[in-house]
C-alpha positions in Angstrom: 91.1 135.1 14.3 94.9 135.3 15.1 96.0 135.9 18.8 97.8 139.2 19.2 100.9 139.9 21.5 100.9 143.1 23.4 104.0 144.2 20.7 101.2 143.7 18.0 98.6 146.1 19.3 101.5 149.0 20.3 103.1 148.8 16.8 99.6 148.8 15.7 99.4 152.4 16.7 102.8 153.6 15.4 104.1 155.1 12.6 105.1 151.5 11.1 102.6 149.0 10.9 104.1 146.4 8.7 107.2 145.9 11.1 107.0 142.9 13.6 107.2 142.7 16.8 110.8 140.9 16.7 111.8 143.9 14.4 110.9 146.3 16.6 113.0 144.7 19.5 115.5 144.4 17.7 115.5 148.0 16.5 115.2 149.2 20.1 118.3 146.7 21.0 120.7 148.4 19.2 120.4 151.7 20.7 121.7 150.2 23.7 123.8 147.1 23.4 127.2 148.4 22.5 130.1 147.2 20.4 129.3 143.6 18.1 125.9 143.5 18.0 124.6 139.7 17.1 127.2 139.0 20.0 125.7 141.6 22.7 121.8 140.5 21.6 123.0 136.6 22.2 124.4 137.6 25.1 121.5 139.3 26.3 118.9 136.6 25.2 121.4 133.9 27.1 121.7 136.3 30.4 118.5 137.9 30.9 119.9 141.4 31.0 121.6 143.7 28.8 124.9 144.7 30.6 125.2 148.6 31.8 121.4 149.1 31.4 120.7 148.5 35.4 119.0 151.6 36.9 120.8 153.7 39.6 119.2 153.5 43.0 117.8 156.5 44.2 119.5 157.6 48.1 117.5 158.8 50.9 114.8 155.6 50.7 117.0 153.7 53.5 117.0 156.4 55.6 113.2 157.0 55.5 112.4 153.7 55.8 114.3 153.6 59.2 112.1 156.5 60.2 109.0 154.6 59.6 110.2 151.5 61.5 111.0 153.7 64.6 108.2 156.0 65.2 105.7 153.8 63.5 105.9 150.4 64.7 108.8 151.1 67.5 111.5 149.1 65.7 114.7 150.1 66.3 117.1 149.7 63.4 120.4 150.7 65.0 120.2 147.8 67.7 118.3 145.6 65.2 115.3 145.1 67.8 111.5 145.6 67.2 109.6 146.1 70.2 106.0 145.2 69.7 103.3 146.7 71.5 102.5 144.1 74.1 106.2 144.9 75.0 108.2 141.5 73.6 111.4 142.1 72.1 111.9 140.8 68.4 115.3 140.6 66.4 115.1 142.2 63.3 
């Protein structure tokens, strides 16, 4: 019995099952690396990353998070101090 990647047992349940898994990527790849393609998918394989696919970062998480350290654990982010509860001093 053959070992199957995870590719295998999606495409498996798609529409077609005689494409590869390498076919498949590439397929997917061009709908988002732009301009010369065999250039942009070496480029990618060599870098890790495709450039302009990063995600944007949500705001507000900083924020919150600095409201958890300060009423939950007593760490104050604006001096850059956490104060345990035995009293000691910590820099953050």
């Amino acid at each position: 019995m053959a070992a199957k990647s995870a590719h295998d047992v999606l495409q498996a349940l798609l529409d077609n099952q005689q494409a590869s898994a390498y076919d498949v990527v590439v397929a997917n790849a061009k709908t988002y690396i732009k301009g010369d393609f065999a250039t942009g998918w070496r480029k990618s394989l060599h870098d890790g990353w495709v450039e302009g696919t990063a995600f944007t970062a949500k705001g507000g998480g900083a924020g919150r998070v600095q409201v958890l350290l300060r009423f939950v654990i007593g760490c104050d982010t604006a001096a850059g101090t956490w104060r345990s509860r035995s009293g000691r001093s910590f820099a953050v």
